[in-house]
C-alpha positions in Angstrom: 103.2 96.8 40.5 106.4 97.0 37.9 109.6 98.1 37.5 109.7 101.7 36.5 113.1 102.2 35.5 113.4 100.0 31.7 114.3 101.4 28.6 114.2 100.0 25.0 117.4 98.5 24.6 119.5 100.9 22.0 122.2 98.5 21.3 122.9 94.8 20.6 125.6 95.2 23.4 123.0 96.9 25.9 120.5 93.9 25.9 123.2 91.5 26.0 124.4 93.1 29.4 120.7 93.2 30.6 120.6 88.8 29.6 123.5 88.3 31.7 121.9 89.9 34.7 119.1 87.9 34.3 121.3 84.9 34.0 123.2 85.8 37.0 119.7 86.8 39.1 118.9 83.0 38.0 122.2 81.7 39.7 121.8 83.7 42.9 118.2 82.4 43.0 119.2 78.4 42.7 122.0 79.3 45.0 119.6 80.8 47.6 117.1 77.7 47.0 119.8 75.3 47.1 121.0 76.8 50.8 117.5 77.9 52.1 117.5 81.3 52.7 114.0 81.6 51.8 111.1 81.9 54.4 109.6 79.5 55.3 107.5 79.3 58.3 104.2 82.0 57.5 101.6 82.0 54.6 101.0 85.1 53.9 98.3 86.6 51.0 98.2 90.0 49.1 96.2 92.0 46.1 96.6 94.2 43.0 93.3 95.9 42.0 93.0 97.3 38.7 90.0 99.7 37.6 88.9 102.0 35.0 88.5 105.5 35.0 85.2 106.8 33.7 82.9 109.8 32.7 80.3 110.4 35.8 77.9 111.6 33.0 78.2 109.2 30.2 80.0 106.2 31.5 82.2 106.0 29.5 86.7 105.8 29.6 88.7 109.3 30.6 92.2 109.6 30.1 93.0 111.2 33.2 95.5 109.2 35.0 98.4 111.3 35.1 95.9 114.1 36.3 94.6 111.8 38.7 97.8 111.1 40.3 98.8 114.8 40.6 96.2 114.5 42.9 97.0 111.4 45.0 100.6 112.5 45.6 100.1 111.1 49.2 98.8 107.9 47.9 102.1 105.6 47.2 99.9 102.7 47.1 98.2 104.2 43.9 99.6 103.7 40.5 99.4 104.2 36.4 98.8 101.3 34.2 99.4 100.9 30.3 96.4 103.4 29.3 95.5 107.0 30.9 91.9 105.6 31.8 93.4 102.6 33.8 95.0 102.7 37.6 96.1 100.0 40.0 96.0 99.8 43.8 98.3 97.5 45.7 97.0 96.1 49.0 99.1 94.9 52.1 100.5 91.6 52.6 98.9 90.1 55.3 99.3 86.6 57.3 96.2 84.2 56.2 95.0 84.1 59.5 92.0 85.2 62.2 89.9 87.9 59.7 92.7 88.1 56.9 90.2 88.8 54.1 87.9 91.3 56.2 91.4 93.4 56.2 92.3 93.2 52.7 88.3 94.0 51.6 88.2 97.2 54.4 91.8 98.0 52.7 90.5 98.0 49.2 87.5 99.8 50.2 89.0 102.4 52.3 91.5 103.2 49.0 88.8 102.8 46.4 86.8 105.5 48.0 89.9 107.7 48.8 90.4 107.7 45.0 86.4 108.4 44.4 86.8 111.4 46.5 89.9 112.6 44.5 88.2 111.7 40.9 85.5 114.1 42.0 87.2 117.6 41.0 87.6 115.7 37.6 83.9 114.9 37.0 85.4 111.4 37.3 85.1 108.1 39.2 86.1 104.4 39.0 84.9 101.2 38.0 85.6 97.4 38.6 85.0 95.5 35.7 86.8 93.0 33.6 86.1 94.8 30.1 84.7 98.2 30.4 81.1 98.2 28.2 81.5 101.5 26.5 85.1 100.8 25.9 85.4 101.8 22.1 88.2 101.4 19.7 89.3 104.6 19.4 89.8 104.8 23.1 92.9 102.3 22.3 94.6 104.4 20.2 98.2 105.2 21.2 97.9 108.4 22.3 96.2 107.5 25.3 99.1 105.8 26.1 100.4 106.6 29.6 103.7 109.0 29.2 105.9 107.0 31.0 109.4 105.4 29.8 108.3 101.6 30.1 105.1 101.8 28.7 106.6 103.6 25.3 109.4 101.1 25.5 107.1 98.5 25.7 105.1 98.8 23.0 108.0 99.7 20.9 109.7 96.4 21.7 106.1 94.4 21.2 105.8 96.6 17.7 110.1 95.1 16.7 109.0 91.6 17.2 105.6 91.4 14.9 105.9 89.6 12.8 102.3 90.6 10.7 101.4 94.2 9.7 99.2 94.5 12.5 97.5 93.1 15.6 94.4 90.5 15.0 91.2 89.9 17.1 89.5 86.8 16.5 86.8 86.3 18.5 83.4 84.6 18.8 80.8 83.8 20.9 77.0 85.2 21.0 78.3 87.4 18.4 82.2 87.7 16.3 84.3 90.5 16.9 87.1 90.3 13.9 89.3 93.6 13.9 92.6 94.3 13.4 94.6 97.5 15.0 98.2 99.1 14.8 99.7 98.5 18.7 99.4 96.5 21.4 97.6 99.3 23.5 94.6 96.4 23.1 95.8 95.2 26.2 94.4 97.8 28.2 91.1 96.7 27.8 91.6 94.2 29.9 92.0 94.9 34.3 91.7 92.0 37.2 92.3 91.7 40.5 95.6 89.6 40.9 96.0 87.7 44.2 99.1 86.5 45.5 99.6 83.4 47.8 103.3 82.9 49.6 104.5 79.5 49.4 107.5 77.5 51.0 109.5 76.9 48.2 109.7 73.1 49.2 105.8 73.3 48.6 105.7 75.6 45.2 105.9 72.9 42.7 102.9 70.7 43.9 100.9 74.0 44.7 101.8 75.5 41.3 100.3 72.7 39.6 97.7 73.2 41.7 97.0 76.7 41.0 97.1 75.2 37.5 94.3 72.4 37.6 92.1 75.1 39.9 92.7 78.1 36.8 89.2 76.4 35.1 86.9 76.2 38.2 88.0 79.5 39.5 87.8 81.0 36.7 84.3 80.0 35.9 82.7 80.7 39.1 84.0 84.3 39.1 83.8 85.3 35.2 83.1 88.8 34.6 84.1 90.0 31.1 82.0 88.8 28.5 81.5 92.1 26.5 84.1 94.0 23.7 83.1 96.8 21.9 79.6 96.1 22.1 80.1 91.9 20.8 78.6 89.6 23.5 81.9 87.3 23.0 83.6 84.6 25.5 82.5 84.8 29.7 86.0 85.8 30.3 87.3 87.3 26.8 89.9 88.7 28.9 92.1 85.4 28.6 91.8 86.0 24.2 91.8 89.5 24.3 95.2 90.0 26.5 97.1 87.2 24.0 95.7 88.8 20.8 96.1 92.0 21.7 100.7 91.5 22.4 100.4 88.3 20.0 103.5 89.3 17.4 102.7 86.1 15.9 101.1 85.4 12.3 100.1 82.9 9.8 102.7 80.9 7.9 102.9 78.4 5.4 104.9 76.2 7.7 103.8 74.1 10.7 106.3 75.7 13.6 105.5 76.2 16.3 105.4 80.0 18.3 104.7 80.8 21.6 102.9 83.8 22.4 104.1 85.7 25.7 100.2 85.3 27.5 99.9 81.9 28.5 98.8 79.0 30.2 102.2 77.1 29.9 103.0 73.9 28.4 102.8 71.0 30.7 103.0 70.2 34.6 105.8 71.8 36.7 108.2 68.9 37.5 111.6 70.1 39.6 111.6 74.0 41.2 110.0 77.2 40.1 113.4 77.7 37.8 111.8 75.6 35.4 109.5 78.1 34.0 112.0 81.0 34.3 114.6 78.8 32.4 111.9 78.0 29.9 110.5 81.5 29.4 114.5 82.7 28.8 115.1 79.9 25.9 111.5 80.6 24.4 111.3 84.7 24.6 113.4 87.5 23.8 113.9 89.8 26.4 111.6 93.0 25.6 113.3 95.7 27.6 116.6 96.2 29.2 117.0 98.1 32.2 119.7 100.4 34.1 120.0 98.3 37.2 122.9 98.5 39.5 122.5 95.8 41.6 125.1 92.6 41.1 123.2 89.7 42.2 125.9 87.3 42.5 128.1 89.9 44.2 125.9 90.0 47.1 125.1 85.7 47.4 129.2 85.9 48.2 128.7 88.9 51.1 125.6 87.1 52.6 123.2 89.6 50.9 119.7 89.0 50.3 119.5 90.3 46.0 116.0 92.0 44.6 116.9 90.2 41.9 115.5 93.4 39.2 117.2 91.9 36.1 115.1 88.5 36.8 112.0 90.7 37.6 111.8 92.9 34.9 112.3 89.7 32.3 109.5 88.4 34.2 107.3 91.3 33.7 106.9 90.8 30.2 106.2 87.4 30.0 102.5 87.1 31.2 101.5 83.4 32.2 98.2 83.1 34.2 99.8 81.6 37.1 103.0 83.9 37.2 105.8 82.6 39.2 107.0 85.8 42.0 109.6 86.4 44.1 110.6 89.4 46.8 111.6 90.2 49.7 110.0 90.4 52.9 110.4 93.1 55.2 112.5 90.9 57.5 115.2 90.4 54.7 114.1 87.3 53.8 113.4 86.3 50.1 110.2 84.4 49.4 108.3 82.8 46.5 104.6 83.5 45.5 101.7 82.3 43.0 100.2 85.3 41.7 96.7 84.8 40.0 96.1 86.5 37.0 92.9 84.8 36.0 90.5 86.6 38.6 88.6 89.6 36.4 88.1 93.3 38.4 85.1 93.2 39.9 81.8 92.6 40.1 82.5 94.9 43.6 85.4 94.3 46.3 83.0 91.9 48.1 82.9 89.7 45.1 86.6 89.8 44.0 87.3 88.8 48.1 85.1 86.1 47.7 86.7 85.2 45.1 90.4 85.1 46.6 88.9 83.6 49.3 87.6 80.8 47.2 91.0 80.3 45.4 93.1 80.5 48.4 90.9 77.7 50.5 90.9 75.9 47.3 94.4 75.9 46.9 95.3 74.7 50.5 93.0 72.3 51.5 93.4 70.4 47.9 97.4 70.5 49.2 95.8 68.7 52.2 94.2 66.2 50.8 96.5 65.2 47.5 99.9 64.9 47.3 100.4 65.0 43.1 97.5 66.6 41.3 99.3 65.0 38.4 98.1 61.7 39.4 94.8 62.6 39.1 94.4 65.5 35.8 95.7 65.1 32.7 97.8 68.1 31.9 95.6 68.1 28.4 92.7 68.3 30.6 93.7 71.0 32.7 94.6 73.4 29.8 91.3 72.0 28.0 89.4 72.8 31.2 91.3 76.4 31.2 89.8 77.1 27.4 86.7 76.0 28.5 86.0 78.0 31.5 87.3 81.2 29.4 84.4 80.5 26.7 81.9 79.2 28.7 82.4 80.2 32.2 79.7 79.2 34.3 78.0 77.2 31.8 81.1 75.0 31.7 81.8 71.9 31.8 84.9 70.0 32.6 87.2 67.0 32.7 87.7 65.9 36.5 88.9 63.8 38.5 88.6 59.7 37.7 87.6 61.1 34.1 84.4 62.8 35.4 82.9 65.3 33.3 81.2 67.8 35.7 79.4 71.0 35.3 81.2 73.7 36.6 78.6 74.8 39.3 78.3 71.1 41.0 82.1 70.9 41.2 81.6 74.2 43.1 78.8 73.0 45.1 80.0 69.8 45.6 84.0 69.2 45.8 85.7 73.0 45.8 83.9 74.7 48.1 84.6 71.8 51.0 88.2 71.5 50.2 88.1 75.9 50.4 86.7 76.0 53.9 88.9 72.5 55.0 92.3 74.9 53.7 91.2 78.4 55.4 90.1 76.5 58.5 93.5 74.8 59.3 95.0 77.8 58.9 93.1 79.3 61.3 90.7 81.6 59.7 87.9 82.4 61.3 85.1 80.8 60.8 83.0 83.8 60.6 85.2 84.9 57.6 84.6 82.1 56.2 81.2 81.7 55.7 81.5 85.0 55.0 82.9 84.7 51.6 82.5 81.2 50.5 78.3 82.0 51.3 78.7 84.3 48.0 80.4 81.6 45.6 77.7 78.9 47.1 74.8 81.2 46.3 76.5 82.3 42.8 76.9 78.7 41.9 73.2 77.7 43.3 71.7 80.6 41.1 73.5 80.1 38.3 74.7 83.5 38.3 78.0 85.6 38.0 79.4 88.8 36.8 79.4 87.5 33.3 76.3 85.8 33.1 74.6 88.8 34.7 76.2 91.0 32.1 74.5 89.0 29.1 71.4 88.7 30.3 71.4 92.7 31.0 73.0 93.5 27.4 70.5 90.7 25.3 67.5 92.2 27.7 68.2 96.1 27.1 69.3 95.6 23.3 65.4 94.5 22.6 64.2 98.1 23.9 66.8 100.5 23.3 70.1 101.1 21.2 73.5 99.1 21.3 75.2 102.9 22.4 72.1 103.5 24.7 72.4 99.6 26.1 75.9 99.6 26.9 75.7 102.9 28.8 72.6 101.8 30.5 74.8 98.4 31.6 77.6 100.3 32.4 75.6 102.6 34.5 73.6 99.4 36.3 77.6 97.8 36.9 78.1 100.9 38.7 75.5 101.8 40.9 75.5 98.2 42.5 79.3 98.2 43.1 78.1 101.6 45.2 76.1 99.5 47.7 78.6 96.6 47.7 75.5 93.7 46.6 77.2 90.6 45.5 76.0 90.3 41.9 74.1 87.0 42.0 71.4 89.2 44.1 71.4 91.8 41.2 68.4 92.8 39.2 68.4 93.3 35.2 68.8 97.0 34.5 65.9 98.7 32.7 66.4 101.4 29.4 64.5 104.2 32.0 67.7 103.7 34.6 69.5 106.1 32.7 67.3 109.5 32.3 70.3 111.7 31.2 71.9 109.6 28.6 73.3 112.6 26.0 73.8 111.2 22.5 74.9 114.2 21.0 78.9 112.8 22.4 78.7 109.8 20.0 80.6 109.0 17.1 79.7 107.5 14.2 81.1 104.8 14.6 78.9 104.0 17.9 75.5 103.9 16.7 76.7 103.0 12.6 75.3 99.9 11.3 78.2 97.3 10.5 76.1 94.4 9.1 76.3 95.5 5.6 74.2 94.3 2.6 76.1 95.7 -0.1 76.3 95.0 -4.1 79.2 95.2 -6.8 79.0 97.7 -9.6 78.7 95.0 -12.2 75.6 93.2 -10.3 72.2 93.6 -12.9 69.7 96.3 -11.3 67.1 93.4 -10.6 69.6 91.8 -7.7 69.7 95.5 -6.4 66.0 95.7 -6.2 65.3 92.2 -5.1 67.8 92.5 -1.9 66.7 96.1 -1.3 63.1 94.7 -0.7 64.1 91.4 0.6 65.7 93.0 3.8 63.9 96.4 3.4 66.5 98.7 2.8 66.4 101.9 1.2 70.2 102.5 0.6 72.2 100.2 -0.8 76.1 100.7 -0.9 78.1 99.6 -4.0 82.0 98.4 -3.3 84.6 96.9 -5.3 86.3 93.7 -4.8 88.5 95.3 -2.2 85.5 96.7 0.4 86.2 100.3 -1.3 82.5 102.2 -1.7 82.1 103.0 -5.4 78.7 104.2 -5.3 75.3 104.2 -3.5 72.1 103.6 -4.8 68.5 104.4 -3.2 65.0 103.4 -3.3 64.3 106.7 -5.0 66.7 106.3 -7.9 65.5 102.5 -8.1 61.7 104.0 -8.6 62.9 106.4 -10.9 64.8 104.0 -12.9 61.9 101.3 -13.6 59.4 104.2 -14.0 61.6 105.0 -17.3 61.9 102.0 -18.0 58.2 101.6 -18.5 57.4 104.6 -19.9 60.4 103.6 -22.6 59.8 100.0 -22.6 63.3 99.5 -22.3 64.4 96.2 -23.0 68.3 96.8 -22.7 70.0 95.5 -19.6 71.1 97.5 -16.5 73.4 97.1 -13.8 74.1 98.9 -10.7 76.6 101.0 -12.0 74.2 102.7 -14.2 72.2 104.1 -11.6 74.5 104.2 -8.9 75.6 107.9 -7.3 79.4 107.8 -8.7 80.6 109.6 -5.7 78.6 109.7 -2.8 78.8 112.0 0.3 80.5 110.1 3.3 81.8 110.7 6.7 84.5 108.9 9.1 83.5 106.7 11.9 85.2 109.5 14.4 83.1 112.1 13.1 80.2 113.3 16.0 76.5 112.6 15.5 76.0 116.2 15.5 78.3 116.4 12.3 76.1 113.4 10.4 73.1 115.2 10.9 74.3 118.8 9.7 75.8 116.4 6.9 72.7 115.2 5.9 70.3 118.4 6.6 72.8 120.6 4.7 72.7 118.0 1.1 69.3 116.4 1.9 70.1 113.0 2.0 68.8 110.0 3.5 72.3 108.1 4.8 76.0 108.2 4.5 78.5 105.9 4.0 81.1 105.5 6.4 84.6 105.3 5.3 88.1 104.9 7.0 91.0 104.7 4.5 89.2 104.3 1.5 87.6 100.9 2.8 83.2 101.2 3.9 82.9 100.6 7.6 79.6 100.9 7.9 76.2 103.2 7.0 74.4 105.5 9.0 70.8 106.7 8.0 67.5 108.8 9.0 66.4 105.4 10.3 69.2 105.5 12.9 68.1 109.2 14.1 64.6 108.2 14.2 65.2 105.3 16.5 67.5 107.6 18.7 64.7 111.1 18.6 62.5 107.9 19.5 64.0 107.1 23.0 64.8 110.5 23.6 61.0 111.6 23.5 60.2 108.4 25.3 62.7 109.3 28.0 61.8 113.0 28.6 58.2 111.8 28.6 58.6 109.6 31.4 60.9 112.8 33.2 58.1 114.8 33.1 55.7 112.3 34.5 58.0 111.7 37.3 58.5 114.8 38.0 54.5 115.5 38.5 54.2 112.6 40.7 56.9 114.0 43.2 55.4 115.6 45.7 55.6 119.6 45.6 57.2 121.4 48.4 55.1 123.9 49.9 55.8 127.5 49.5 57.1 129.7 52.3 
């Protein structure tokens, strides 16, 4: 769950000590592989849950981490992430065996509901999700950072090596999301459940590129994070929102070539997991340094087992899918594991088990029956497949074996879910478990439904009947009560605008329930465009901006009325442009402001809409349209309280 103990480096000399530890953690690693002191002879599985920590009224992030953990001081399975609404669970490494994944989903269970119970005095609870719904932008801002040394080091490192102003999202899918912001905090959007699989080192090349080719499939069956900031984007935008969000890359005039630090990797694994260590030293800068006293090589020559921290800590801050691991068991042996990053939190513990389940069959029984994977895949196919899956997810479709092209639920139904029950039944698992877990992919890939696709067809449905604010809460709120019964979430049903009876808009900002799609016209632009566009699309405000996106003026229907009822009356023949009729300066409020503060905004001058500006630039426009809609749902919902209420029975009086 990370190294605590890092700092920013404060001198050249300080992170050149911290390289040569890593150099000399990668010596006493190929001396230990070289004379096989791993362990070799048990396959043993593990788990890091992530969650969010939300609001039990509104749904939406609370920064209460460190407040959290006050209260979980018994806990020390429990522990912070990047941002204050984020925490992380580790589970128990257990032998794959008998019920190994029963144990690891009563584990996770038990310590989910542990923290519940705790969140409670906080007006708090949790949620599994890849990307939380009501997420917002603002919620990323650095100073819900958690107040720990490597976290602050760790952005300040990220923020030395950018090489652009500022941090870019691209994104598109149902909808774009296109937004820069000023720290890599982005990347707590994002939470999974990572699952880790032990492997002889003598086996982790052909199972690496194993976990490799599998990334796509697995990933597609199990999507769950197709939602930022209110943009219905890729079924797992996690994969483009975690490199985006600590990309210190940026657009040059020249053709070289960067890697960023979240990746898939760069071709098939060919010799020993020091391969991609090796690579990820010549290709990255070390981020952080660290005060360590352990001398790796020191204790090779007295017959110790190392931890090897330098090496891990390096490792931390490189982020490939399939991350290479290594520890020590608690018999003093070292050991080597896959850890799988691609899995998203969620859609409940039964479904992220299923999930593991899946990927560790998968993994084992295609060991059984192949003995390269690279004589089968293209490495170009493999990463293609990878994009794919992240896009498309379920709907995928990818580049197989024999240069099939396959949807991604028939290579569920068909090849992977076989090969998964083939690999957990040899190593003994019962059967029982088995169908257990692999019943859920089978019906997820029958119905043509996951965690993502679910999601979309919730958010598209509820956006039709209520607003985006309103739908996301309602989504959120749907995600959450069917994580409380534990239904696997191809059996659940679309939420519905009335499912959320005490939805309190007076929280939102602006910025939540602002209009961004913005018809807008330059001061220059002759009065007739104006009025054309303005009944065109039928709006009564119409901003004015200059080249830059700065607001310059505003101009309504009423001033449009006025202006060609003059013009009549005069006959006016001289030509007019927008900047004639335009309001020069314009009342307008930030995008943090409250909804409460527009409204007295607008009551107190007696307008019909305000701008929204941030630094000079317009963001968006809010207007009495927008409170109509919102009054609107808000009679309609207190209407259908009331009429619930009279059909509940009455208790009689004593």
């Amino acid at each position: 769950m990370g190294e605590q103990r890092v700092t920013l480096a404060s001198s050249g000399k300080e992170l050149q000590d911290f390289v040569r530890r890593v150099l000399n953690d990668l010596e006493a690693l190929e001396y230990m592989l070289e004379h096989n002191w791993f362990e070799t002879d048990i396959c043993c599985i593990g788990a890091e849950q992530e969650m969010f920590l939300i609001d039990r009224q509104t749904y939406r992030p609370v920064p209460l981490a460190m407040e959290a953990l006050q209260l979980m001081k018994r806990y020390p399975w429990v522990e912070t992430e990047l941002a204050q609404f984020n925490l992380e669970i580790g589970l128990s490494p257990r032998n794959l065996e008998g019920q190994a994944f029963s144990q690891m989903y009563e584990e996770a269970h038990t310590r989910l509901e542990k923290i519940k119970k705790k969140l409670e005095s906080l007006d708090a609870t949790l949620i599994l999700c890849g990307i939380l719904p009501t997420l917002r932008k603002h919620d990323l801002e650095m100073h819900h950072l958690t107040p720990k040394k490597r976290y602050k080091a760790l952005m300040e490192a990220l923020n030395g090596q950018r090489l652009g102003d500022a941090y870019e999202l691209r994104l598109r899918g149902i909808d774009e999301l296109l937004v820069r912001h000023d720290s890599p905090l982005l990347e707590a959007c994002n939470t999974s459940f990572q699952v880790h699989l032990q492997i002889a080192p003598d086996q982790f090349v052909k199972l690496y590129n194993i976990a490799q080719a599998l990334a796509g499939p697995v990933m597609a069956i199990a999507a769950n994070s197709p939602i930022v900031f209110g943009k219905r984007l890729w079924h797992e935008s996690r994969i483009a929102m975690f490199q985006q969000s600590i990309d210190t890359r940026t657009s040059t005039e020249h053709l070289r070539q960067r890697s960023p630090r979240v990746q898939f990797g760069e071709g098939w694994l060919e010799g020993s997991i020091l391969e991609i260590y090796r690579e990820d030293l010549a290709r990255f800068r070390a981020l952080l340094a660290a005060d360590l006293k352990e001398q790796s090589l020191s204790l090779i020559k007295q017959g110790k087992v190392p931890k090897l921290r330098a090496l891990q800590v390096f490792n931390s801050t490189i982020y490939r899918w399939n991350r290479p691991c290594y520890g020590v068991s608690v018999n003093g042996k070292p050991h080597l594991r896959i850890e799988n990053r691609v899995l998203p939190a969620g859609p409940t513990v039964l479904d992220e088990i299923a999930n593991a389940a899946f990927w560790v069959g998968c993994m084992l029984g295609m060991a059984q029956q192949i003995d390269d994977i690279r004589n089968h895949l293209l490495w170009e196919d493999v990463r293609d497949n990878f994009g794919k899956a992240a896009q498309f997810g379920i709907d995928s479709n990818f580049n197989w074996f024999d240069e099939r092209k396959i949807s991604a639920c028939e290579l569920v139904l068909e090849e992977l879910l076989p090969l998964a029950r083939k690999g957990l039944s040899q190593h003994k698992v019962d059967a029982s478990e088995i169908d257990r877990y692999l019943s859920i992919i089978e019906a997820r890939a029958q119905k043509h439904m996951n965690g993502a696709r679910w999601q979309l067809r919730a958010y598209t449905h509820l956006l039709k009947e209520a607003t985006r604010d309103e739908a996301l809460t309602v989504l959120t709120a749907s995600i959450w009560k069917n994580q409380q019964i534990e239904m696997p979430v191809h059996n659940w049903p679309l939420p519905d605008p009335e499912d959320l009876e005490e939805y309190l808009p007076s929280e939102l900002k602006v910025e939540e329930f602002m209009t961004t799609d913005l018809l807008t016209v330059h001061s220059e632009d002759p009065i007739e465009l104006v009025a054309k566009i303005m009944d065109w699309r039928r709006i009564r405000h119409m901003p004015v901006e200059d080249t830059k996106g700065h607001l310059v003026g505003l101009i309504s229907s009423r001033l449009l009325l006025r202006h060609f009822a003059q013009a009549h009356e005069l006959n006016s023949q001289r030509e007019t442009t927008a900047a004639d009729i335009m309001v020069k300066d314009p009342i307008t409020i930030t995008p943090e402001a409250s909804i409460i503060e527009a409204m007295q905004l607008m009551g107190k001058h007696r307008i019909g809409s305000l701008p929204v500006v941030k630094n000079e630039e317009l963001v968006g426009i809010i207007t009495e349209m927008d409170f109509l809609r919102i009054t609107a749902r808000l009679l309609e919902r207190l209407g259908h309280k009331r009429k619930k209420a009279k059909q509940q029975p009455q208790k009689p009086v004593k």
